[in-house]
C-alpha positions as CSV (number, residue, x, y, z in Angstrom):
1,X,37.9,-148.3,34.1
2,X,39.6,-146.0,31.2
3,X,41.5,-148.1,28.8
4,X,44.9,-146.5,28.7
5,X,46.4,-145.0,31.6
6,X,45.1,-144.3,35.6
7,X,46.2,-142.0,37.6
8,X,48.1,-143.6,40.6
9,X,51.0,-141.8,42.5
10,X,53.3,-143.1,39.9
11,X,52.6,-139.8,38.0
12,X,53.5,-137.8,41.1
13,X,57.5,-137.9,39.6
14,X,56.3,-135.7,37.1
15,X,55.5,-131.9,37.3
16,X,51.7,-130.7,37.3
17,X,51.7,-129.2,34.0
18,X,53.3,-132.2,32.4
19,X,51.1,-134.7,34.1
20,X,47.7,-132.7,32.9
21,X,49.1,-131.7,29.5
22,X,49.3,-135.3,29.0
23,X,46.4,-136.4,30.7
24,X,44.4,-134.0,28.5
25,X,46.1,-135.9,25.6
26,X,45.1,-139.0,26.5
27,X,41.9,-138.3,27.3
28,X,40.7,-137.2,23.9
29,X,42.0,-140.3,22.2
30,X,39.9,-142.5,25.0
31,X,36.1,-143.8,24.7
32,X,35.5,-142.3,28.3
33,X,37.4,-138.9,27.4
34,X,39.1,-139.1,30.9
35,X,41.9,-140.8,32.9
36,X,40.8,-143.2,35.0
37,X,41.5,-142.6,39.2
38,X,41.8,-146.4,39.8
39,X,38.5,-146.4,41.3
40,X,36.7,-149.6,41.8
41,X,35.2,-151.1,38.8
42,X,31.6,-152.8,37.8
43,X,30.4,-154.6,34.6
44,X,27.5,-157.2,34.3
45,X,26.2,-158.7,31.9
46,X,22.3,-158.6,30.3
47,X,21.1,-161.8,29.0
48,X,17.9,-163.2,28.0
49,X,17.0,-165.6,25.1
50,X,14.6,-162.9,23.5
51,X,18.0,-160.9,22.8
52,X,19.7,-161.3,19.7
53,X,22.7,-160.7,21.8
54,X,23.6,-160.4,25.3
55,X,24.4,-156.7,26.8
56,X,27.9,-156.0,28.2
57,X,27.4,-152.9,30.6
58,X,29.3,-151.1,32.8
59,X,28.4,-147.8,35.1
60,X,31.1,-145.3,35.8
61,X,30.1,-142.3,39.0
62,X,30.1,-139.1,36.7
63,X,32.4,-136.7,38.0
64,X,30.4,-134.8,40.2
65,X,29.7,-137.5,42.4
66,X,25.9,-137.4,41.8
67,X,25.0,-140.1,39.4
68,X,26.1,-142.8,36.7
69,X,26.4,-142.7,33.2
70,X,26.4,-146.3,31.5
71,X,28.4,-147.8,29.2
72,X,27.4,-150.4,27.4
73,X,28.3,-152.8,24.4
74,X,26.5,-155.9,22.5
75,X,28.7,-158.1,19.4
76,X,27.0,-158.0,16.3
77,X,25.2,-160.5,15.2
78,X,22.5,-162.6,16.1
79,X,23.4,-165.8,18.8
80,X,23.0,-169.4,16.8
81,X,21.7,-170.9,20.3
């Protein structure tokens, strides 16, 4: 998941060098630095009481189809449980 825009057939109106010049836009002002292909999406969650936080992660297939990169995100803080 790319926060910002995915590219579904909806883009197809416009012409190739439109689309990519504004893809390529988009990109660099996103965390992933891509446009999402509306692939499905996975996220858990680490959690354990020894944490001062839990873990938000989520692993995105890198673009060569031959691994994962993770992404991952914890709130500052420490938990008051």
């Amino acid at each position: 998941m790319s926060p910002g825009v995915i590219d579904t057939p909806w883009w197809d109106k416009y012409p190739e060098e439109m689309k990519h010049r504004t893809f390529d836009q988009i990109a660099a002002s996103v965390p992933l630095r891509r446009i999402d292909e509306g692939r499905d999406y996975l996220g858990f969650t680490l959690d354990d009481p020894s944490f001062t936080a839990p873990i938000f992660a989520n692993p995105f297939g890198d673009e060569d189809g031959e691994g994962y990169s993770l992404i991952g995100s914890r709130p500052n803080g420490r938990r008051s449980d």
